[in-house]
C-alpha positions in Angstrom: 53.2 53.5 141.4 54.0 53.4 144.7 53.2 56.0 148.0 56.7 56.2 148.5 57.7 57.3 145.0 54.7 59.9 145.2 55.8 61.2 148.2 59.3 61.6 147.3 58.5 63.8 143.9 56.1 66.1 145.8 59.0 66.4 148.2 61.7 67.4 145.7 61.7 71.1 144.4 60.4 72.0 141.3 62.4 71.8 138.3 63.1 75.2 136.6 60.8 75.4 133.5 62.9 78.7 132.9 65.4 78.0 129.8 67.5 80.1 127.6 71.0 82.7 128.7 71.4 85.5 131.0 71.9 88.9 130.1 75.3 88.6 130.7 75.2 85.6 128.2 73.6 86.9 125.6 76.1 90.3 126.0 78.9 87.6 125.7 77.9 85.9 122.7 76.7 89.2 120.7 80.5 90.7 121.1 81.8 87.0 120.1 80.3 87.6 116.9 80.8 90.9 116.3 84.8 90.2 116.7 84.0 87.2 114.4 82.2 89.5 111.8 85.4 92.3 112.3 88.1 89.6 111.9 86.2 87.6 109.2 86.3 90.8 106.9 89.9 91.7 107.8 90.6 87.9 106.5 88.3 88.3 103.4 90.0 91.8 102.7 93.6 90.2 103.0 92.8 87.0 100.6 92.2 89.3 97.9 94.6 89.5 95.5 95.9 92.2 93.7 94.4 92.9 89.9 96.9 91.3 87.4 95.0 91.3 84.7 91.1 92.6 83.2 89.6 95.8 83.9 92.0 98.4 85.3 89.8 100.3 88.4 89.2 103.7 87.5 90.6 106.5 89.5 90.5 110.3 89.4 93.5 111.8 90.9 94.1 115.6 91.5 98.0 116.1 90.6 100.2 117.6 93.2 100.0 120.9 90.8 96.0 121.1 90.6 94.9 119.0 87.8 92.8 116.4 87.5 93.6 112.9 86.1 91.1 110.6 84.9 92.1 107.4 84.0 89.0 106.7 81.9 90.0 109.9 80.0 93.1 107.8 78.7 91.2 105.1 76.9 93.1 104.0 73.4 96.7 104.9 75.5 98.8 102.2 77.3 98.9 103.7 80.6 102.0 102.9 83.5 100.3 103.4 87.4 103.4 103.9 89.3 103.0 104.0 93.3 105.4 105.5 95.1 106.5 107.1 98.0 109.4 109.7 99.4 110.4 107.7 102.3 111.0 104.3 99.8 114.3 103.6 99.6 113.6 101.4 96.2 111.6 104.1 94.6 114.5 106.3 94.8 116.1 103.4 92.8 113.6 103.7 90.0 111.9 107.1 89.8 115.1 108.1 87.0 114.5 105.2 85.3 110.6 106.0 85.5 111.3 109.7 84.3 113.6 108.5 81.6 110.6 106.1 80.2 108.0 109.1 80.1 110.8 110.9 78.0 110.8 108.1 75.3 107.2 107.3 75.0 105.1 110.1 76.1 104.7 111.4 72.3 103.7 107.7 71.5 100.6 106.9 72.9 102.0 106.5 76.6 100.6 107.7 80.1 103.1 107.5 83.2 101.6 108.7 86.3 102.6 108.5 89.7 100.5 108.3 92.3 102.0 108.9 96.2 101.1 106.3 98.8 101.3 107.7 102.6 103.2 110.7 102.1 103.3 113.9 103.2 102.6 116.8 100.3 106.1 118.6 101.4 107.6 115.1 100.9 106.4 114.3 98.0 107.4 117.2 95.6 110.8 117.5 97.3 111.4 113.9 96.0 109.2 115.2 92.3 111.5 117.9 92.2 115.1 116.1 93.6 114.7 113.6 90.4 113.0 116.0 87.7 109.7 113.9 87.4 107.7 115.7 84.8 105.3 113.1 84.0 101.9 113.6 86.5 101.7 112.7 89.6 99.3 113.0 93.0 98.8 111.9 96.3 96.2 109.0 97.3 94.5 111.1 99.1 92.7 108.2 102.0 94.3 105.7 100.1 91.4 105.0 97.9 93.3 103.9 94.9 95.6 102.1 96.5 93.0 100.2 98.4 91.3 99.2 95.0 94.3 98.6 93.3 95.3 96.4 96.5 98.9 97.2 96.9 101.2 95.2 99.0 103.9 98.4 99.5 105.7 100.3 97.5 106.7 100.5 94.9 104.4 98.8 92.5 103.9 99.4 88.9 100.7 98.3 86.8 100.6 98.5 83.0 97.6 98.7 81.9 96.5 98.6 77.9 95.2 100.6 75.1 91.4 99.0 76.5 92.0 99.6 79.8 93.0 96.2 81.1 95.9 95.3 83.1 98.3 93.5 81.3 101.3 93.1 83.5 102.3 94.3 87.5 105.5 94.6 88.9 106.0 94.4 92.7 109.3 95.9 92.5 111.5 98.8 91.6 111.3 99.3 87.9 114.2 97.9 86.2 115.7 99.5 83.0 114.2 98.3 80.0 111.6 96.1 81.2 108.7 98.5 80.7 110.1 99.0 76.9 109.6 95.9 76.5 106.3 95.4 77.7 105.1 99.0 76.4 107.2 98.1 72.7 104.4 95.0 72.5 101.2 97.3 73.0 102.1 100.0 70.7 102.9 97.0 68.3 99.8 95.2 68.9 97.8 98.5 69.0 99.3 98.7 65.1 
């Protein structure tokens, strides 16, 4: 090696043997993946789908007039899981339809209940009492069922069989006659 070469390294500053990020880096990156994490769950919790069929969830609702609904209670019953809501134009549409079903099949093995989704109490009964719903119904009180039943709006309908599995959803205002026919084929098969 030459004197000159020798000369000019001893001459030049010392490389930094320091490596890694700055505080400011490291603050930087952690919030980067924190809003990763955040929207990577928000994703996850959108590409679920709703239940259309297997195991109904289970809920317990407390009805606008006190009582408690359990929906494991109503094991060997086809049950109907109407959401709703006061300010839904649509649900206007079907809530006679809806009463008129609970009429016809609640002496045959048939639960109807209707539970509110982001509605005010006030609300609520004015529209339970406006269209003479008789069959139970409550408010999703932090949205807890509707969260596990994963509902897109309102209204939506789930009809759920004598073993407690979904067997048909509707993302839609009831139409008249198309839960007879569906219900008509449990009680049949239930036979």
């Amino acid at each position: 090696m030459s004197q000159d070469l020798v000369a000019q390294d001893l001459l030049e500053e010392p490389r930094s043997t320091q490596s890694g990020f700055s505080p400011g880096s490291v603050l930087l990156i952690g919030a980067l993946v924190v809003i990763v994490l955040i929207i990577g769950i928000a994703l996850a919790r959108q590409l679920q789908t709703q239940p259309e069929t297997g195991p109904a969830p289970e809920f317990t609702l407390t009805t606008f007039n006190g009582e408690i609904f359990r929906f494991g209670a109503q094991r060997g019953k086809v049950v109907v899981v109407n959401f709703w809501a006061s300010w839904c134009v649509p649900c206007r549409d079907e809530a006679p339809i809806l009463q008129s079903m609970w009429e016809r099949y609640r002496d045959r093995g048939v639960v109807l209940v209707g539970i509110a989704y982001a509605d005010t109490e006030s609300n609520s009964l004015a529209f339970i009492d406006e269209f003479g719903i008789t069959y139970p119904n409550g408010p999703d009180v932090g949205t807890r069922i509707s969260e596990d039943y994963r509902i897109t709006g309102v209204p939506e309908t789930f009809v759920i069989d004598q073993a407690g599995n979904i067997v048909d959803l509707i993302i839609a205002p009831v139409q008249e006659g198309q839960l007879d026919a569906i219900i008509d084929d449990l009680l049949v098969t239930e036979r």
